[in-house]
C-alpha positions in Angstrom: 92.4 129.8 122.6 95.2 128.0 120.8 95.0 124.7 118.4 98.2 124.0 120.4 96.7 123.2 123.5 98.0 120.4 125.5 96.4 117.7 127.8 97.8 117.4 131.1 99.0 113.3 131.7 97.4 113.4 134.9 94.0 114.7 133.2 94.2 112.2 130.6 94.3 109.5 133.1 91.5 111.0 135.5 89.3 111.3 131.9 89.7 107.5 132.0 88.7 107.0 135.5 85.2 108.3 134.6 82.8 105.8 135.0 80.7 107.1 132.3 83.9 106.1 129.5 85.8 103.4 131.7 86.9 100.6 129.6 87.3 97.4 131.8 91.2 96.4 133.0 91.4 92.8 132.2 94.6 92.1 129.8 97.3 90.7 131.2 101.1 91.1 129.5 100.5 87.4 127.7 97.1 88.9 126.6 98.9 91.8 125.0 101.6 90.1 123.3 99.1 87.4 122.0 97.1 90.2 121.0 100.7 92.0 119.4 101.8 88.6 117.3 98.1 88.3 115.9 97.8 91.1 114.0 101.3 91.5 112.9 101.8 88.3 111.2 99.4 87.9 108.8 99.1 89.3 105.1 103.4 90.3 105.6 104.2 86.8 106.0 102.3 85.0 103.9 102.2 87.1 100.3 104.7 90.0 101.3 107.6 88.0 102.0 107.6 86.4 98.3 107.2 89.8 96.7 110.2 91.5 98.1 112.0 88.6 97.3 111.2 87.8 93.9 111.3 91.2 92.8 113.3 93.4 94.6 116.3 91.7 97.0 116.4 88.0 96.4 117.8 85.9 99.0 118.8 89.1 100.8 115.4 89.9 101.6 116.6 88.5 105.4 118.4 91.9 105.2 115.3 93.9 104.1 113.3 92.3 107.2 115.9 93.2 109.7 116.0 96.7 108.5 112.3 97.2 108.8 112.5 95.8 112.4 115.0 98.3 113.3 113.2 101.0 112.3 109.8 99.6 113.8 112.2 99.1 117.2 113.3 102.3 117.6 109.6 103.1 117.3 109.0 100.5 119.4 110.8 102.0 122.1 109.2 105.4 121.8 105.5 103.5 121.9 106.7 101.3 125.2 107.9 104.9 126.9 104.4 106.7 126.3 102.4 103.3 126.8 104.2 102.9 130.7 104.3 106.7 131.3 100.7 107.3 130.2 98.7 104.2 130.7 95.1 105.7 128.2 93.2 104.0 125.8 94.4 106.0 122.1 97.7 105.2 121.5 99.7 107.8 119.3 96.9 110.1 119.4 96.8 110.2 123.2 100.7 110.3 123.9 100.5 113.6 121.3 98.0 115.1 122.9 100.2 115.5 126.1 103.1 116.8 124.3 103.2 118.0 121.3 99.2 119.8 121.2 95.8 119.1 120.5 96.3 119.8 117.1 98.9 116.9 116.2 96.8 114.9 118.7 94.2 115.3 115.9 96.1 114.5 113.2 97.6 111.7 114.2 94.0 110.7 115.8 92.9 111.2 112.1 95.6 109.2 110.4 95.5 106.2 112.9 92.2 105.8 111.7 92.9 105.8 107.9 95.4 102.9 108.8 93.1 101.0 110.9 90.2 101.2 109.2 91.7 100.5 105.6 94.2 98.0 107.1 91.5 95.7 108.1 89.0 96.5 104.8 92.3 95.1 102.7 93.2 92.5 105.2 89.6 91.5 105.4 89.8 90.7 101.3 93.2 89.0 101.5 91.4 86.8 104.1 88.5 86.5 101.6 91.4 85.1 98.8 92.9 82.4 101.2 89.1 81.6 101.9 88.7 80.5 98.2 91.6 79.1 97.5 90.7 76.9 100.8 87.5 76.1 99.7 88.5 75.4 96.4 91.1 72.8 97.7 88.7 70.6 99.1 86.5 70.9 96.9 83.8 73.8 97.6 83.8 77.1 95.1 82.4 79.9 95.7 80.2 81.6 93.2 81.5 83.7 90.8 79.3 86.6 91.7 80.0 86.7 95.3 83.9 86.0 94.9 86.8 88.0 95.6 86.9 90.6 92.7 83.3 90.3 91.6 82.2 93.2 92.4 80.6 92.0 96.3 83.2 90.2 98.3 80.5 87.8 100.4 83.1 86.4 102.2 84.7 89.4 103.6 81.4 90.5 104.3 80.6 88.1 106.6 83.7 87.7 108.4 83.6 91.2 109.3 80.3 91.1 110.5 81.1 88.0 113.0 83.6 89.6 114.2 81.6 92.7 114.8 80.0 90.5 116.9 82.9 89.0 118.4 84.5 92.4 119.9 81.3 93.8 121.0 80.6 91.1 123.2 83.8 92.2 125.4 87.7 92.6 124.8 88.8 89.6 127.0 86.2 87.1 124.9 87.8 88.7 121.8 91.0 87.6 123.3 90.2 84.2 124.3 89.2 83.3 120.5 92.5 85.5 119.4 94.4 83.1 121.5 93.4 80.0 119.1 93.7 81.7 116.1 97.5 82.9 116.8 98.0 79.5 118.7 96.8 77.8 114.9 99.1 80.6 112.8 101.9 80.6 114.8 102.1 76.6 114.1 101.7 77.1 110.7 104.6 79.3 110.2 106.3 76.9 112.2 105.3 74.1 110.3 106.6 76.1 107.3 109.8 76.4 108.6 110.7 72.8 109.9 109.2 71.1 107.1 111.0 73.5 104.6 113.9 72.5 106.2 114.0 69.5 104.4 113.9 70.6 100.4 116.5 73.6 101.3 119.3 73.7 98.3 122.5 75.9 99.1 122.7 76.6 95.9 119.3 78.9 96.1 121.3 81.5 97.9 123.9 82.4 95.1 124.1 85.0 94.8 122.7 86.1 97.9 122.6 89.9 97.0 121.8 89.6 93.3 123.2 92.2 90.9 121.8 95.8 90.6 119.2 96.0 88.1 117.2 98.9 86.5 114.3 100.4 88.3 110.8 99.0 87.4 108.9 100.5 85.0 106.2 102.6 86.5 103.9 105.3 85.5 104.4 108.8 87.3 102.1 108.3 89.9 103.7 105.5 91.4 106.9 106.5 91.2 108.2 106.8 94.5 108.2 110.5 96.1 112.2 110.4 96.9 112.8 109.7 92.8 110.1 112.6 92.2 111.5 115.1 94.5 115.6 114.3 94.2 115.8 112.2 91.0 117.0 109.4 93.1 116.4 106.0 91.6 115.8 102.7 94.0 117.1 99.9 91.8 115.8 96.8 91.5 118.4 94.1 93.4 121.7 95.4 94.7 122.2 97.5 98.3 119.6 99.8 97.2 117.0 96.6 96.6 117.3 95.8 99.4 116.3 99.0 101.1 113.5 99.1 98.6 112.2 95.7 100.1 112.7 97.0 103.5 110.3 99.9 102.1 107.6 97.2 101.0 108.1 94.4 103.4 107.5 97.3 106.4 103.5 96.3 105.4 104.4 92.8 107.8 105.3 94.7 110.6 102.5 96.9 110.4 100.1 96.5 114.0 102.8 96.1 116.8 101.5 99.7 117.7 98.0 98.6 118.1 98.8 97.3 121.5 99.1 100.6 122.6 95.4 101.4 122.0 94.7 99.1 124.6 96.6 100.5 127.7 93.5 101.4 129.7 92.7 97.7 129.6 95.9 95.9 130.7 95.8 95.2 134.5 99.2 96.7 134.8 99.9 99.1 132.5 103.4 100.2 133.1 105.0 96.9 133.4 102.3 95.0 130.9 102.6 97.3 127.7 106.3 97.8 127.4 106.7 93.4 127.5 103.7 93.6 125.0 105.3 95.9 122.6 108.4 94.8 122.8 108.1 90.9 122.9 105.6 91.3 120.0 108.6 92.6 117.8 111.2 90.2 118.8 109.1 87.2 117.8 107.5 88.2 114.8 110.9 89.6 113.7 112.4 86.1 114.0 109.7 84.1 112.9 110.2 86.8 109.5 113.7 85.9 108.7 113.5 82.8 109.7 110.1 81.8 107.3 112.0 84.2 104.4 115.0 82.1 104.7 113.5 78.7 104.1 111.2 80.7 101.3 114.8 81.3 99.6 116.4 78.2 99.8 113.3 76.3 98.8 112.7 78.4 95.3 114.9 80.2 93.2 114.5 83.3 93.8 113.3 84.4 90.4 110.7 81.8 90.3 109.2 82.7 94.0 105.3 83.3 93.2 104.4 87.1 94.0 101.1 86.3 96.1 101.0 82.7 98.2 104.4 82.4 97.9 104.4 80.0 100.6 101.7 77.7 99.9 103.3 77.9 95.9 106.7 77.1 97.4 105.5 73.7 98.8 103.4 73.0 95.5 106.3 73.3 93.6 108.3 70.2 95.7 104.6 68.6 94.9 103.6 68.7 99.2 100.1 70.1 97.7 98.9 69.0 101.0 100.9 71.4 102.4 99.7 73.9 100.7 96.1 73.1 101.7 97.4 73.4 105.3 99.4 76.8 105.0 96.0 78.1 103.2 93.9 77.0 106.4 96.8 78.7 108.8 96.6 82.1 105.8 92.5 81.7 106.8 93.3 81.6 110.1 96.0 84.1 110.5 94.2 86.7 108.3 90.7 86.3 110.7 92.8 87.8 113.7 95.1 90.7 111.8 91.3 92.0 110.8 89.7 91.8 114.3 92.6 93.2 116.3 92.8 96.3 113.8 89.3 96.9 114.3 89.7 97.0 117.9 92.4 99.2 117.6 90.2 101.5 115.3 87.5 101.5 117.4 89.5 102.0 120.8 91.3 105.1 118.8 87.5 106.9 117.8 87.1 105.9 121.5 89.6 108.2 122.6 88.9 110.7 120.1 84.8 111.1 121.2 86.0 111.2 125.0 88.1 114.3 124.6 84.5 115.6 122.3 86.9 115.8 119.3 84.0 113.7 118.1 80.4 113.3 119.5 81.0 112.5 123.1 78.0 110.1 122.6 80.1 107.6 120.6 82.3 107.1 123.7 79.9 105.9 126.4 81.2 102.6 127.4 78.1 99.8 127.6 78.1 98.5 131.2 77.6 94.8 130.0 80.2 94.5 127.9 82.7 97.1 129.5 83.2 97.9 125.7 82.6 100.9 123.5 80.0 99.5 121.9 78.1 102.2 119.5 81.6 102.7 118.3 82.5 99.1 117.4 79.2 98.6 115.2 79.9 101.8 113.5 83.9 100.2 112.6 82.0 96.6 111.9 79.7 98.5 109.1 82.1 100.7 108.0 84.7 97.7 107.4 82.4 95.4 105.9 81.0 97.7 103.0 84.6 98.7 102.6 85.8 95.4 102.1 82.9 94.0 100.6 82.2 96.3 97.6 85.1 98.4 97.6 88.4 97.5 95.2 90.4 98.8 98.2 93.7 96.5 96.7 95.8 99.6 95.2 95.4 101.6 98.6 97.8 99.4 100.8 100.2 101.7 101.0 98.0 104.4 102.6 98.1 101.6 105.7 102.0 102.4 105.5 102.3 106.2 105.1 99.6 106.2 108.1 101.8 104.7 110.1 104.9 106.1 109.5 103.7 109.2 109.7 102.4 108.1 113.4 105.6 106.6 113.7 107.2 109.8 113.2 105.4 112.1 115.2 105.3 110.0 118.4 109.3 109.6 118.5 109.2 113.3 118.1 107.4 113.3 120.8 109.4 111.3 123.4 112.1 113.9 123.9 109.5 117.3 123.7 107.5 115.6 126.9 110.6 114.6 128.6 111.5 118.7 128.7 108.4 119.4 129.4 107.5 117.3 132.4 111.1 115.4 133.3 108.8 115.0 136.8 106.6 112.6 135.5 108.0 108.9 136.8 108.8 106.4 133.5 108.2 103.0 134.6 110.3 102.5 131.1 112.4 104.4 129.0 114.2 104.7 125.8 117.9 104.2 126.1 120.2 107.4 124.9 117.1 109.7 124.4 117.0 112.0 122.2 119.1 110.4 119.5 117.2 107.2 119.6 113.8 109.1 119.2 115.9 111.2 116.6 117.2 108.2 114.5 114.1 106.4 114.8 111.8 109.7 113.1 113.9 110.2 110.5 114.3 106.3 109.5 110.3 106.3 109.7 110.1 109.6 107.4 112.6 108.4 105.4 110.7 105.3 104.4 107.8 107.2 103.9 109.3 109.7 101.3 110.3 105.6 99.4 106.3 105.4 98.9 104.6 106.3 95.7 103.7 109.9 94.6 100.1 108.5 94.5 100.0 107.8 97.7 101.0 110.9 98.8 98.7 112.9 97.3 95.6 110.5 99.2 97.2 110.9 102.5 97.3 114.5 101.6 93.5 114.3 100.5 92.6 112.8 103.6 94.5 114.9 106.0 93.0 117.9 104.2 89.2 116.2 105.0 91.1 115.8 108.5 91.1 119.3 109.1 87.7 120.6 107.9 86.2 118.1 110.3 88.4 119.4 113.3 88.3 123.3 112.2 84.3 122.8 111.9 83.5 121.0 114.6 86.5 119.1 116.8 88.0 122.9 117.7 85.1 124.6 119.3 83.5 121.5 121.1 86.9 119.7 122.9 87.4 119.7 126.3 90.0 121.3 126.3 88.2 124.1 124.3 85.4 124.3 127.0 88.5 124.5 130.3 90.4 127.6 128.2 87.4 129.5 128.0 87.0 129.3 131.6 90.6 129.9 131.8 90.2 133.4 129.8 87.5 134.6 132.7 89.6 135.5 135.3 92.2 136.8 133.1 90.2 139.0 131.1 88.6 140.7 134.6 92.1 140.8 135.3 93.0 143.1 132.5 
């Protein structure tokens, strides 16, 4: 019995046909790109944006977005060839387990969940932030003990508990409310841009790529792993800011691949998830450069605020009732990115506990709802104390190194299943395999190696955990663990 055994595709799709674990098919492609846009633009756009800018690229930040979308294309791509070719609630976790082993399958299982479940704990507070500042605005403050940073974020508390509520009533009710919210965020970011438009100075954007500076002081731990391992420094400004913004403005992008944990609920699979995917990218990517250009001609970009960089943008041209607005659409915005990454979470564990890598228990589906819905209450209380009395703020970039890693691994994957079953039809598939796939890991691992040492060594932490859980219990108890030992019978008496 190997770690490295793989799940047929056509088993993986006859697992989902099981009554006992079927999720309900009711998303449509506009459901999934709705779906896509909500949970990508959210913290990125609103606080990320005037970061990068600010301190690391300047005006050329544009660049930095447009290099971050390219790498999360090419992943794209690889996510929109699995999604069509196997149509099964997991995302990453179930595309690996077809190709590359039940092993990776765990580990990317394992690290999907790090990204899901602490993505939406720090979204949750960012949310919780907005809220105040809201509040605050017209005329309603919280209380010092219960406020962000006090020790017991109320507010994130109970957002994550409505919302709880929300998803385990049933995906396509999720959705409906998911519709409003993006249709409210998207109009804000609009609103951003065409009354921007208006207090725009050319002169903002000289010099557009701002000279190279020296690297920011930082202690040893957060120095990123390429300057640890190779001595290379990422300057502040210059080509190489940029690239370092690209590194750090990656954070708005993160989600697009969440749409892939809902395959097993879109109508039509092959045709629905690759639009999803895809068309998520395109217009979040766009909104991005476009929302990062009027950020930059509005503010010099030494004086952009590092966090509400918008709402501060429009303060400082005293439009404070602008601000007010963009904080409602931050409120807004933020309520979706943490839903749809719980669903995401709770669709991966889903996946996980119906291959018995997990208690199989956790995956029966309840017949009401047509959702998993032991699962989602576990993700609800597990979020909600996360985000609630946990400081989770310095732990963003495990959300990136989860996913890049995910990234990484799944366009590995693309070319090792197409040699091993080139049979298998592909309603859609990456152009010029295997260098795309190719280009699109190593631009993934590159940006993970531009993450801190820190960082590194809790993704390391984790995995490790990872692995005593799957050695101790996931190994011996899979399916796949139970069909190899019948497997061995006949071979032994065989012998």
């Amino acid at each position: 019995m190997s770690v490295m055994r793989t799940k047929s595709i056509e088993q993986s799709i006859r697992e989902g046909d099981d009554p006992e674990y079927q999720l309900k098919k009711r998303l449509t492609a506009l459901d999934l790109t709705v779906f896509g846009v909500g949970v990508v633009i959210g913290a990125g756009i609103f606080t990320v944006a005037g970061r990068a800018a600010n301190q690391l690229a300047g005006p050329s930040v544009i660049i930095s977005f447009i290099i971050a979308a390219l790498v999360c294309g090419l992943a794209a791509l690889c996510y929109a060839e699995f999604a069509s070719t196997v149509p099964v609630s997991g995302s990453a976790y179930t595309f690996s387990y077809t190709s590359l082993g039940e092993l990776v399958a765990w580990i990317i299982g394992w690290d999907l969940l790090l990204e899901l479940l602490l993505g939406a704990s720090v979204v949750a507070q960012g949310w919780s932030a907005y809220f105040e500042i809201f509040m605050g605005n017209i005329g309603f403050d919280i209380p010092d003990a219960v406020a962000p940073g006090s020790g017991f974020d109320l507010a994130a508390l109970v957002l994550v508990l409505i919302l709880t509520a929300l998803v385990s009533i049933g995906i396509k009710e999720s959705m409906r409310v998911n519709l409003v919210l993006v249709a409210i965020k998207v109009f804000i970011v609009l609103f951003v841009i065409f009354a921007g438009l208006a207090y725009i100075k050319s002169a903002n954007y000289s010099p557009f790529i701002p000279a190279a500076g020296p690297p920011r002081e930082v202690s040893a731990a957060e120095t990123p792993l390429l300057q640890t391992l190779f001595g290379l420094e990422q300057t502040t400004f210059g080509v190489m800011g940029i690239f370092a913004a690209a590194s750090l403005v990656f954070f708005a992008y993160i989600g697009f691949d969440v749409v892939a944990t809902t395959a097993e609920e879109a109508k039509n699979p092959q045709r629905d998830l690759p639009i999803g995917i895809i068309a998520t990218l395109v217009i979040c990517t766009i909104l991005y450069c476009v929302t990062a250009l009027v950020l930059t001609g509005m503010v010099p970009y030494d004086q952009i605020e590092s966090s509400g960089a918008l709402a501060a943008a429009f303060e400082s041209v005293g439009k404070t009732g602008y601000a007010t607005l963009i904080s409602a659409g931050a409120v807004a915005g933020l309520t979706t990115v943490v839903m749809t990454l719980m669903i995401g979470a709770s669709r991966v564990i889903f996946a996980m506990s119906r291959d018995w890598l997990l208690p199989r228990q956790l995956a029966k589906v309840n017949p009401k709802t047509g959702t998993p819905l032991r699962i989602t209450i576990i993700i609800g209380v597990a979020v909600a104390i996360t985000a609630a009395f946990t400081p989770v703020g310095k732990l963003e970039y495990m959300v990136n190194i989860g996913t890049l890693a995910a990234f990484t691994l799944v366009s590995i994957a693309v070319p090792v299943l197409r040699r091993k079953r080139p049979d298998i039809h592909r309603p859609f598939k990456v152009p010029f395999s295997p260098v795309l796939p190719i280009l699109a890991a190593l631009a993934s691992f590159y940006l993970m190696l531009t993450l801190p040492t820190e960082t590194w060594i809790r993704f390391i932490v984790w995995m490790a955990l990872g692995f005593v859980i799957y050695f101790i219990y996931g190994y011996k108890r899979s399916r796949l663990a139970g069909s190899s030992r019948e497997e061995d019978v006949p071979s032994m008496t065989s012998t």
